[in-house]
C-alpha positions as CSV (number, residue, x, y, z in Angstrom):
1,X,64.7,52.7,-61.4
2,X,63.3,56.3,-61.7
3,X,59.4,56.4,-62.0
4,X,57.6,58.7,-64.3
5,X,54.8,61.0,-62.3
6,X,52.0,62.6,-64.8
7,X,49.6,64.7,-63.3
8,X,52.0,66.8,-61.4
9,X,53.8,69.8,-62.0
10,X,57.6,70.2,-61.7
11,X,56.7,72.3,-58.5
12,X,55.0,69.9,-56.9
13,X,57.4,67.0,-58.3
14,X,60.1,69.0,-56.2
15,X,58.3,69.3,-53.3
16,X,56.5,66.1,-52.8
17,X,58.7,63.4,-55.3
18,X,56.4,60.2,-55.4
19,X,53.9,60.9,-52.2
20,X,50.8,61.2,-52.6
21,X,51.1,59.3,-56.2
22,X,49.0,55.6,-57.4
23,X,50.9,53.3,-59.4
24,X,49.1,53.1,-62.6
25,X,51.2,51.0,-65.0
26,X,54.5,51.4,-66.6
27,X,56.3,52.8,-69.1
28,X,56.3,51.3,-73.4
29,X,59.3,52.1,-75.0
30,X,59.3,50.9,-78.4
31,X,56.8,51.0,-81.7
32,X,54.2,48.4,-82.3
33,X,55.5,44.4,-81.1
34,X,58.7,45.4,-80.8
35,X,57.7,47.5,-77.6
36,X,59.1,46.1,-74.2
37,X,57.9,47.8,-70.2
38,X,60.8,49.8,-68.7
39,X,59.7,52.6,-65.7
40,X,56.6,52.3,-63.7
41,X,54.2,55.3,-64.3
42,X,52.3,57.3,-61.4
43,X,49.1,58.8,-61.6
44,X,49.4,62.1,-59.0
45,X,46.3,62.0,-56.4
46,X,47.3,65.2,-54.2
47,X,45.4,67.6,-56.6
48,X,42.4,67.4,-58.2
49,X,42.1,66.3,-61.9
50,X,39.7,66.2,-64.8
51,X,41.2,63.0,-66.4
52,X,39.5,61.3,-70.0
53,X,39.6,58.0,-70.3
54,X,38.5,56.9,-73.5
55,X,38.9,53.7,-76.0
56,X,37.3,51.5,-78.1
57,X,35.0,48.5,-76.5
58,X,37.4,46.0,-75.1
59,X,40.2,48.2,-74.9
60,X,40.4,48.9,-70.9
61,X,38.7,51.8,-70.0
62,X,36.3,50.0,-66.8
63,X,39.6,48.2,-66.2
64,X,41.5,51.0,-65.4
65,X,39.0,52.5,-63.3
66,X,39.2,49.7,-61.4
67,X,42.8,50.1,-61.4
68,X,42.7,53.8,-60.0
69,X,40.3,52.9,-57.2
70,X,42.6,49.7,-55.7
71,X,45.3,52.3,-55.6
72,X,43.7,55.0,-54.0
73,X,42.8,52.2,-51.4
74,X,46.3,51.9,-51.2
75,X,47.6,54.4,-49.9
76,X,49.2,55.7,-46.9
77,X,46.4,56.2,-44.3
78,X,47.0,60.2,-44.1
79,X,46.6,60.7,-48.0
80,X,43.8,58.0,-48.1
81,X,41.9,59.3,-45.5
82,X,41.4,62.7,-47.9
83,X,40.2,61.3,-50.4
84,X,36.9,59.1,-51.3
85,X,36.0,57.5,-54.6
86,X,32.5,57.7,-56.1
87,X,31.6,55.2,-58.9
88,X,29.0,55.5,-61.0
89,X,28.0,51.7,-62.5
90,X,26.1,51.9,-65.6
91,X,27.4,48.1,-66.4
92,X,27.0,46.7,-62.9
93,X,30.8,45.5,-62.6
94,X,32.3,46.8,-59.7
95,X,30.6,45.0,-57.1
96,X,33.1,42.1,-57.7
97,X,35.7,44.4,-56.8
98,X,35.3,42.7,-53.5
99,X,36.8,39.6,-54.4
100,X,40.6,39.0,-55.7
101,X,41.7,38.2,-59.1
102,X,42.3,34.7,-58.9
103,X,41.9,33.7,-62.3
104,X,45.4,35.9,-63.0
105,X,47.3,34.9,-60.7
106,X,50.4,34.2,-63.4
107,X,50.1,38.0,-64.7
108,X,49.6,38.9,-60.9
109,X,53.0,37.5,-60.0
110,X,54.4,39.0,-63.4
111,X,53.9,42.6,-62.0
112,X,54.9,41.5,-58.4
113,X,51.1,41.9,-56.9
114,X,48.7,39.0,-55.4
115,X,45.1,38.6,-56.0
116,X,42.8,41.1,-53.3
117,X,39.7,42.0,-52.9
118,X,39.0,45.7,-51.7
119,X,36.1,47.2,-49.6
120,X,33.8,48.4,-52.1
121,X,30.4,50.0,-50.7
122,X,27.7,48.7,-53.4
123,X,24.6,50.4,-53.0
124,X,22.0,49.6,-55.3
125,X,17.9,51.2,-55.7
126,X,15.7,50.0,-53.5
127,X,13.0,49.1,-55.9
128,X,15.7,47.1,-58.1
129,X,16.5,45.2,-54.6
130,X,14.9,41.5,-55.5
131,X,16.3,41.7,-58.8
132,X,20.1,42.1,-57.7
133,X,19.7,39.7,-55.1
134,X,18.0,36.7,-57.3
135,X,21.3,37.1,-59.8
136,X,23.3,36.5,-56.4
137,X,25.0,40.2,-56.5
138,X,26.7,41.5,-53.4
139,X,25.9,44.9,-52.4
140,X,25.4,46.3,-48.5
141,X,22.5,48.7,-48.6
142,X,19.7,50.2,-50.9
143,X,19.3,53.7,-51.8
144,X,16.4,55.8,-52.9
145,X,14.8,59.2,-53.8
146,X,11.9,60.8,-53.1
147,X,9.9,62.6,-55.5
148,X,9.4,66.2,-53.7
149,X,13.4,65.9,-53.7
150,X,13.0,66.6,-57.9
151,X,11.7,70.0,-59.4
152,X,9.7,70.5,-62.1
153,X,12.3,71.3,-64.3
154,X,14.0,68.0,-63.0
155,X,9.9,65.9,-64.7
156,X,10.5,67.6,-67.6
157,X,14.0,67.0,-68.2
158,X,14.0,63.0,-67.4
159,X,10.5,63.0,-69.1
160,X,11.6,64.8,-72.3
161,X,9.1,67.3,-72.0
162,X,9.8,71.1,-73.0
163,X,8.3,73.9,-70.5
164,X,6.6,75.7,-73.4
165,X,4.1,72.1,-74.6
166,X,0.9,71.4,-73.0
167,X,2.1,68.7,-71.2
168,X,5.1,70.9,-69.9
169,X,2.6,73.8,-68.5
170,X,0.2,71.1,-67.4
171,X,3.2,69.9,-64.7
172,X,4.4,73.2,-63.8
173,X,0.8,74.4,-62.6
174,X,0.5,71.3,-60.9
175,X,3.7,71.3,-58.8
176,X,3.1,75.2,-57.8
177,X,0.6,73.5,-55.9
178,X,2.6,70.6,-54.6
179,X,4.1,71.9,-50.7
180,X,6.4,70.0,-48.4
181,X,7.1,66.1,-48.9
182,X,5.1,65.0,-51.5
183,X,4.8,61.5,-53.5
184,X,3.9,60.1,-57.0
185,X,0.6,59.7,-56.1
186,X,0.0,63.0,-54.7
187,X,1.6,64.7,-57.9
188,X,-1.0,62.4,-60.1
189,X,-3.6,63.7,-57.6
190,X,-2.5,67.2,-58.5
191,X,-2.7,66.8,-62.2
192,X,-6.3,65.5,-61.8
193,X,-7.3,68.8,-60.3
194,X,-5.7,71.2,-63.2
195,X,-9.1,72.5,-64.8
196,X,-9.1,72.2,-68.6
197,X,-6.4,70.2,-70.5
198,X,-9.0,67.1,-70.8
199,X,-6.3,64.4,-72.6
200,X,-3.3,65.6,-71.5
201,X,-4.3,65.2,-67.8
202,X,-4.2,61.2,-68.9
203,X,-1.3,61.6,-70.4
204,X,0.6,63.0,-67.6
205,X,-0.2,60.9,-65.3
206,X,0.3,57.9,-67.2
207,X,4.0,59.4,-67.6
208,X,4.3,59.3,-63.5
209,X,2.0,56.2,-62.9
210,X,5.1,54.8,-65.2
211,X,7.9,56.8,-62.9
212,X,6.8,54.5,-60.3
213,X,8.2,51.6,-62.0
214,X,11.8,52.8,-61.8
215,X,12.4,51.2,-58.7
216,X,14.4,54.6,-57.9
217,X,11.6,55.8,-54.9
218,X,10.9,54.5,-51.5
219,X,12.4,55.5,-47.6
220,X,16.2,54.5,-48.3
221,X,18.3,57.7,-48.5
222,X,21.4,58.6,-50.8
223,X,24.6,57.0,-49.0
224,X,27.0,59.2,-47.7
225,X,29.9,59.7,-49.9
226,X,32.3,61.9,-48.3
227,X,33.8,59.9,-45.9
228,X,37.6,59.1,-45.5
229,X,38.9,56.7,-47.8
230,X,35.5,55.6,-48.7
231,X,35.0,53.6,-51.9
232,X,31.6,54.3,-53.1
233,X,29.7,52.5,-56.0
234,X,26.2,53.0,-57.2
235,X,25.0,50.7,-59.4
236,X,22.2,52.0,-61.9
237,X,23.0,49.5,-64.6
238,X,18.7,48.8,-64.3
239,X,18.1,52.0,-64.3
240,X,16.4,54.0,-67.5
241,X,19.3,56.3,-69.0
242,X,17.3,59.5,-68.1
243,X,16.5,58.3,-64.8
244,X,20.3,57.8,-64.3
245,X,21.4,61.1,-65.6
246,X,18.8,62.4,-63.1
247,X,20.7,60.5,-60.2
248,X,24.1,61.3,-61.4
249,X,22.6,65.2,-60.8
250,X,22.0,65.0,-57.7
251,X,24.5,62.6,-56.1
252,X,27.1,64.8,-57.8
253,X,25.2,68.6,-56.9
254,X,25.4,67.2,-53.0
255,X,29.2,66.2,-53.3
256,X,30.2,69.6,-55.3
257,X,28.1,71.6,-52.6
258,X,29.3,69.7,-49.4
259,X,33.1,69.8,-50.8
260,X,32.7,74.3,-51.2
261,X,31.3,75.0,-48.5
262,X,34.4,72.3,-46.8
263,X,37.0,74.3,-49.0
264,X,35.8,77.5,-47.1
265,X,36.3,76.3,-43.8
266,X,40.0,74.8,-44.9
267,X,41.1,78.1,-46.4
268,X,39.5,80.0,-42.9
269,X,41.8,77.5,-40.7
270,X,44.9,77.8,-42.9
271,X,44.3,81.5,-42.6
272,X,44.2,81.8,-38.4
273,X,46.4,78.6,-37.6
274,X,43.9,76.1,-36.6
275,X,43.2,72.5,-36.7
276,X,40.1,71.2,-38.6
277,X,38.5,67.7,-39.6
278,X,38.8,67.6,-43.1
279,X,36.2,66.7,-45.6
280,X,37.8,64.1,-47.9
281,X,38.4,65.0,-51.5
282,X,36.5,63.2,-53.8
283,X,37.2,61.1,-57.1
284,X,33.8,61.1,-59.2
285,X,34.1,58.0,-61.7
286,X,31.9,58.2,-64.4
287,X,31.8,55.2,-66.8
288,X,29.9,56.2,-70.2
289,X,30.5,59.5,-69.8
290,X,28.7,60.5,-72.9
291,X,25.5,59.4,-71.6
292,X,25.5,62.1,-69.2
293,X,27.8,65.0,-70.8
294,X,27.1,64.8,-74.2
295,X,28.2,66.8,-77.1
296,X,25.1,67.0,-78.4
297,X,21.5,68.5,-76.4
298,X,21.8,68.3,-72.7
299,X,20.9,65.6,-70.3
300,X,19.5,66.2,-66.2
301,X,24.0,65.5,-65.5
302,X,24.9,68.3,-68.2
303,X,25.1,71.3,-65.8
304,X,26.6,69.7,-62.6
305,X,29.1,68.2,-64.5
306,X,30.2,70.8,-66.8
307,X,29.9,73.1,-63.3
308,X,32.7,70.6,-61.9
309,X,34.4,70.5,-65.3
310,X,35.3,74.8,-65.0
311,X,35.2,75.0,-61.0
312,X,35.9,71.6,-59.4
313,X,39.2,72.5,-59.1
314,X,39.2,74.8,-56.2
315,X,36.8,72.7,-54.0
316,X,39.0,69.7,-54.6
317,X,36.9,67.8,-56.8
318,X,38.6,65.0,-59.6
319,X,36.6,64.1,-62.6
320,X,37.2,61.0,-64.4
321,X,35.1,60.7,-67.4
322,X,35.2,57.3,-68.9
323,X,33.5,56.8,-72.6
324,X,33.8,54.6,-75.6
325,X,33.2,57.5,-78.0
326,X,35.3,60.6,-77.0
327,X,33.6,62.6,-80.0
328,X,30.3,61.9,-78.4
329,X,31.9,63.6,-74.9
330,X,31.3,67.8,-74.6
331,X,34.2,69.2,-76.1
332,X,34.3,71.9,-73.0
333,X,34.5,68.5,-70.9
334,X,37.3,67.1,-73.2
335,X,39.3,70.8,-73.9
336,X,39.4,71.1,-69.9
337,X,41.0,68.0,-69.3
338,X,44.5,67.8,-67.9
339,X,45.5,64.5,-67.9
340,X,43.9,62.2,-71.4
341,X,44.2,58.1,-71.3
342,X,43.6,56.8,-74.4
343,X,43.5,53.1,-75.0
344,X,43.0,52.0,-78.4
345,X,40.6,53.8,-81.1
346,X,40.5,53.4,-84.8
347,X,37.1,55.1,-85.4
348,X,38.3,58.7,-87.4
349,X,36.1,60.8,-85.7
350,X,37.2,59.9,-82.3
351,X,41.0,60.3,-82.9
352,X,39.9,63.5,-85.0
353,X,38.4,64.6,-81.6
354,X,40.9,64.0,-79.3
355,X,43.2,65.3,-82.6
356,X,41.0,69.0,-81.9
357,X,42.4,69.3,-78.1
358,X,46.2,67.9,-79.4
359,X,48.9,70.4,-77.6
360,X,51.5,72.3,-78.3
361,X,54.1,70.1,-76.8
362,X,53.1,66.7,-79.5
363,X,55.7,66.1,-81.8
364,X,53.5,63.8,-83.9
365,X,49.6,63.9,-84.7
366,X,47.7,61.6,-82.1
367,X,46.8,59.2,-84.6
368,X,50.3,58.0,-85.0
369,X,51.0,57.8,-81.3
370,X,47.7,55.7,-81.3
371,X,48.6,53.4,-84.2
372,X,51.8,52.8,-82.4
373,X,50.7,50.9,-79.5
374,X,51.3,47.5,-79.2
375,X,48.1,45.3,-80.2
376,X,47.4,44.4,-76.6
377,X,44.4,45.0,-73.6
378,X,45.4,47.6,-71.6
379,X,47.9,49.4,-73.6
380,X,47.2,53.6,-73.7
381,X,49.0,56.8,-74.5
382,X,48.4,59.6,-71.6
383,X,48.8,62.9,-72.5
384,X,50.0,65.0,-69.6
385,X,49.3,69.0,-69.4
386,X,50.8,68.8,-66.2
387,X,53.9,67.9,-67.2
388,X,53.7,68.5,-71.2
389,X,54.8,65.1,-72.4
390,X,53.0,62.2,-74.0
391,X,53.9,58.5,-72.6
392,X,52.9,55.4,-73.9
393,X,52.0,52.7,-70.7
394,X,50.6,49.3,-70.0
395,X,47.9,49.5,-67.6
396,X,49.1,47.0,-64.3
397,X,46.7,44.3,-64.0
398,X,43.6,44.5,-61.6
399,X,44.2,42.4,-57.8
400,X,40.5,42.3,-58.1
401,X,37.8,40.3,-59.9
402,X,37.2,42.2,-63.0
403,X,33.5,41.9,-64.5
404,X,33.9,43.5,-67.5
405,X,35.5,40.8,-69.9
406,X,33.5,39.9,-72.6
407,X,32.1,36.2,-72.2
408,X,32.9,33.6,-74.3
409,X,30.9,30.8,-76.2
410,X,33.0,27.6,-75.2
């Protein structure tokens, strides 16, 4: 049976046919419970992609993350080996990725897979360390930050201080004093010496004397994430929201910087003939999306990500943007998206936002591709720019453990 490829142009389709691809799901052909599963449906992973994946809660979205990552583990060792997935955990889920899904074994068998556990790197903050191991969570290794590595601007963004208040100018002067590697309490020291202010000294430092609490500092470093065919998770599901959009900055300024500066070299060595170690490409997972890229105001995340949103392209970097509330998402994030994976949504503003982006190629309004899906977990429509159709699929089921199900009372 033929499969369906979204994500690739007919160029590449030509070229390549079904290399490089992840098998995602397969194909719905039908309306409503009178739908059936025909062709399997691949999700291209040769170029680089800004992919939505939105839906209401319950309707799949961390589940097919977890879906895309088991597959890109998957493949042949020369694809996998350039390319590297980095998952952002705001729910602390995916560390169970490393144990098989034996509690579906039946659906497993349905789809023609076994259970399997895959070699996710959980990394978690170091002063959150106790915590994660007293609720008996795997993870191999801590990471941390130091605070010289933030700037000023960084303080008043995760504080939600403006440059122009008191307690804005009070930090700035402070921190033009601040040289080399320097810690909380050397920043509270800092503030102590401003002259004037009185009040606002106190205040200041009680906003840093509570910074320390974060668990987010100490002598672990960030993990390395461009390796080949690494799977990368950090867990900040214990972390404050601003805190995290503050990590999500600079984990993903790093892995935008590391992959231009790699693009360079490739397009040099392409140019005069030669051989050269490649940097894998990455696959930047972002569950919650909104949290971090908002439509609204702007978060620590806003710049790098709406940097990767317009350039990551070139450098090789995929964006996956994975949110509840697609009208809550920046609509330059959601109009630059090239692949959409919609699970169920019934909320009007959401469909009326992915209804803003619709294309040219939809023969009906969004909503009614929506309302035609099958009332089932893991069901979606993707629109494809790539290809300029619309399919409906069913999500495969995950060989892992999947954390994400909502508990039940009995």
């Amino acid at each position: 049976m033929p499969e369906i490829v979204v994500g690739r142009d007919e160029e590449d389709l030509r070229k390549y046919g079904s290399e490089g691809t992840i098998y995602i799901g397969k194909h719905l052909v039908g309306t409503g419970e009178e739908s059936h599963l025909t062709t399997p449906v691949l999700l291209d992973v040769l170029r680089p992609h800004i992919i939505c994946l939105t839906g209401k809660r319950g309707a799949g979205k961390s589940f097919s993350l977890g879906v895309f990552v088991e597959e890109i583990h998957k493949l042949p060792e020369k694809v996998r080996n350039n390319l590297c997935c980095l998952i952002i955990d705001t729910q602390g889920i995916f560390w169970t990725m490393k144990s098989p899904n034996e509690k579906e074994l039946v659906l497993l068998k349905d789809w023609g897979m076994k259970p399997q556990g895959f070699p996710v790197n959980v990394y978690v903050p170091e002063g959150q360390e106790s915590i994660f191991s007293s609720a008996g969570v795997e993870y191999d290794s801590t990471f941390s930050l130091h605070p010289s590595e933030f700037s000023a601007e960084d303080w008043l963004n995760v504080f939600g201080l403006a440059a122009n208040e008191t307690l804005g100018i009070l930090l700035q002067r402070a921190f033009k004093k601040l040289k080399g590697k320097f810690g909380i309490d050397d920043i509270i020291s800092t503030v102590k010496s401003q002259e004037g202010f009185g009040t606002e000294k106190l205040s200041l430092e009680n906003y840093f004397e509570a910074a320390k609490l974060w668990g987010i500092f100490g002598d672990s470093k960030m993990p390395e994430v461009l390796e080949p065919g690494k799977l990368t998770v950090i867990d900040v599901s214990l972390t404050p929201q601003n805190v995290r959009a503050l990590l999500v900055s600079l984990v993903c300024e790093k892995v935008l910087e590391e992959r231009i500066l790699a693009r360079r070299q490739e397009e040099l060595a392409e140019i005069e003939l030669s051989s050269l170690k490649r940097i894998p490409m990455p696959w930047i997972l972002i569950d919650e999306a909104h949290n971090f890229l908002p439509s609204e105001g702007s978060t620590a995340a806003t710049e790098v990500l709406n940097r990767i949103v317009k350039e990551g392209r070139q450098p090789g970097v995929t964006l996956v943007l994975a949110t509840q509330r697609p009208e809550k998402l920046h609509p330059d994030a959601l109009a630059q998206c090239d692949l959409i994976v919609s699970h169920q949504l019934t909320a009007k503003s959401d469909i009326d936002a992915l209804r803003s982006i619709m294309q040219t190629y939809m023969l009906y309004d969004i909503g009614k591709y929506i309302s035609e899906l099958p009332k089932l977990k893991g069901v979606a429509i993707i629109l494809d720019d790539n290809s300029e159709r619309i399919y409906k699929v069913r999500m495969r089921t995950r060989q892992s453990w999947h954390a994400g199900a909502s508990p039940v009372a009995v």
